[in-house]
C-alpha positions in Angstrom: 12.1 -11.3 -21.1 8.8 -12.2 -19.6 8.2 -15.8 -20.2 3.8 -15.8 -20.8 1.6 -19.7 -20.1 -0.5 -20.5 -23.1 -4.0 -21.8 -21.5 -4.4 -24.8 -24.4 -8.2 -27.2 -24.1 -7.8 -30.0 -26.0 -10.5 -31.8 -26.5 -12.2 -34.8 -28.6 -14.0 -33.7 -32.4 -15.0 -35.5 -35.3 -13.2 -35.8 -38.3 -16.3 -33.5 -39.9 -16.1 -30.7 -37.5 -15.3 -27.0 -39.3 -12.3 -26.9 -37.5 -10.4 -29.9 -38.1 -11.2 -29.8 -41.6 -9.7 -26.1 -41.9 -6.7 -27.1 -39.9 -6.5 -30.7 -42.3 -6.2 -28.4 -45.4 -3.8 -26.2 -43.8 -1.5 -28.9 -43.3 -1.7 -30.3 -46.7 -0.8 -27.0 -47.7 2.3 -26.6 -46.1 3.2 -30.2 -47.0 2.6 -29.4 -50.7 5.0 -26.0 -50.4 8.0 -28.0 -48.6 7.5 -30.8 -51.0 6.4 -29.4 -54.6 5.9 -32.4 -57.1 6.3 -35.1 -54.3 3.4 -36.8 -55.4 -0.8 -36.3 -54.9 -1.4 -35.4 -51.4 -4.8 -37.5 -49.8 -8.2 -36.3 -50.3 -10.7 -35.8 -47.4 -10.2 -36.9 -44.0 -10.7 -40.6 -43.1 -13.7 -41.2 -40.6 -12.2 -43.8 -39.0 -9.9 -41.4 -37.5 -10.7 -40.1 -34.0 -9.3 -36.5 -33.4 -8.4 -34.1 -30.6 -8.7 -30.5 -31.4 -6.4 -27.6 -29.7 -8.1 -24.3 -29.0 -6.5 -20.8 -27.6 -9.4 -19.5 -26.1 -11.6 -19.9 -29.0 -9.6 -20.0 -31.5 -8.5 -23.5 -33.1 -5.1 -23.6 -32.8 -4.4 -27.4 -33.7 -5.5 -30.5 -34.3 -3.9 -34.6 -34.2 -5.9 -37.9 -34.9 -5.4 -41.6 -34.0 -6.5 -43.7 -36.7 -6.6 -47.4 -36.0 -4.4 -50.0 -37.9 -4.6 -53.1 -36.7 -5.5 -54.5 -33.0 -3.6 -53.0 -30.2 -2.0 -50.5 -33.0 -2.9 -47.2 -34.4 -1.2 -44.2 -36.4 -0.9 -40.9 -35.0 -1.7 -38.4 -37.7 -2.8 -35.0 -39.0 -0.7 -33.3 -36.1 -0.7 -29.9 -37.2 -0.3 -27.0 -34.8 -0.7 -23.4 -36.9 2.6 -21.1 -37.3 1.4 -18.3 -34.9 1.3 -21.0 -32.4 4.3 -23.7 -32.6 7.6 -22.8 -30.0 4.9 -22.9 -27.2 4.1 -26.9 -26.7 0.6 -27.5 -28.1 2.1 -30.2 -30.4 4.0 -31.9 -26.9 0.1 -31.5 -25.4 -1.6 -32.9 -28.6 1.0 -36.0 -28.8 0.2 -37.0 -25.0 -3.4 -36.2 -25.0 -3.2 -39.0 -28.1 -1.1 -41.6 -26.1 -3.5 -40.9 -23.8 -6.4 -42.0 -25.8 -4.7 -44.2 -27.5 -4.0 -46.0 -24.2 -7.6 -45.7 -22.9 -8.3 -47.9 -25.9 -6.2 -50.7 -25.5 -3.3 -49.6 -28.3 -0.1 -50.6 -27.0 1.9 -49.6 -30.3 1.8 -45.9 -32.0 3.1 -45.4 -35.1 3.3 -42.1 -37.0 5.0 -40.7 -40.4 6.7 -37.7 -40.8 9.1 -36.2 -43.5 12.3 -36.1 -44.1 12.5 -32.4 -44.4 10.3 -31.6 -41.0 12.9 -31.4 -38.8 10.6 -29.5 -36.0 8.3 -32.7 -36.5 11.5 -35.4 -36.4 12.9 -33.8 -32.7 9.1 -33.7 -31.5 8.9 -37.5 -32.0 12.0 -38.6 -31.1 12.2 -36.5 -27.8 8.7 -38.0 -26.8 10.4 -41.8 -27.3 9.6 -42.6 -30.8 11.9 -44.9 -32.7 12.7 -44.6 -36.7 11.0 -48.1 -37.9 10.7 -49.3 -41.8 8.0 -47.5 -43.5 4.3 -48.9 -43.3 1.8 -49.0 -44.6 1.4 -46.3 -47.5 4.6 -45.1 -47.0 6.3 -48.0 -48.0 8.3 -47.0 -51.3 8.1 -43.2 -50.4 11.8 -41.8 -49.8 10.6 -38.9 -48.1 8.8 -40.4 -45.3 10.4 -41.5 -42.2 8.3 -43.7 -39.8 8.4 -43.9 -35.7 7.1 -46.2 -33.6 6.4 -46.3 -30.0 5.4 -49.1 -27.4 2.7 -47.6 -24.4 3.4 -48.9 -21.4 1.0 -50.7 -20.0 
């Protein structure tokens, strides 16, 4: 079998670009058809959340954003890498592009939610040294969310 490199940019957009907001919807899609009835997904995208944006060529392929929570902490979110694409490590490349930015910033904690029936999402965390950590935030009270945490070195 002939093992073929995916070429991936990733690179910064705004929460309003076409893309991201195509790629947002498309993961609250899939969330809705693995959890049916779990409860009313968010609306719209919140500004405050800076976003890196995974092309193929020039094709979209992916998106992540790093929304801030408090000093020195921030949430990684909206990681969402399209079907065609996963298996090839775009998600891996969006995660570290966001530690990286998240880094540049001055955030020494990263924290991210996930759920409980994502297992693709759970081994992606954990293998890139994110710890399970009481839920925060809006996910307190939700059974289905799992929460991870990681500390940035310095």
């Amino acid at each position: 079998m002939k093992q073929i490199t995916v070429i991936v940019d990733i690179a910064p957009a705004t929460p309003y670009h076409p893309a991201v907001i195509a790629l947002c919807a498309e993961q609250q899609a899939e969330i809705e058809a693995r959890y049916p009835g779990a409860g009313e997904a968010p609306s719209g995208i919140d500004p405050q959340i800076d976003f890196l944006l995974a092309r193929v060529g020039d094709e979209p392929v992916g998106c992540g954003g790093l929304k801030p929570l408090e000093p020195r902490v921030a949430e990684v979110t909206r990681m969402y890498v399209r079907p065609a694409h996963r298996g090839q490590g775009i998600s891996r490349g969006l995660l570290d592009a966001l530690e990286g930015l998240a880094g540049g910033r001055g955030v020494r904690t990263l924290r991210l939610e996930t759920g409980d029936l994502q297992p693709e999402s759970i081994g992606l965390y954990q293998s890139s040294g994110y710890r399970r950590i009481p839920a925060f935030g809006p996910y307190q009270g939700n059974a289905l969310s799992l929460c991870f945490e990681k500390h940035l070195r310095d």
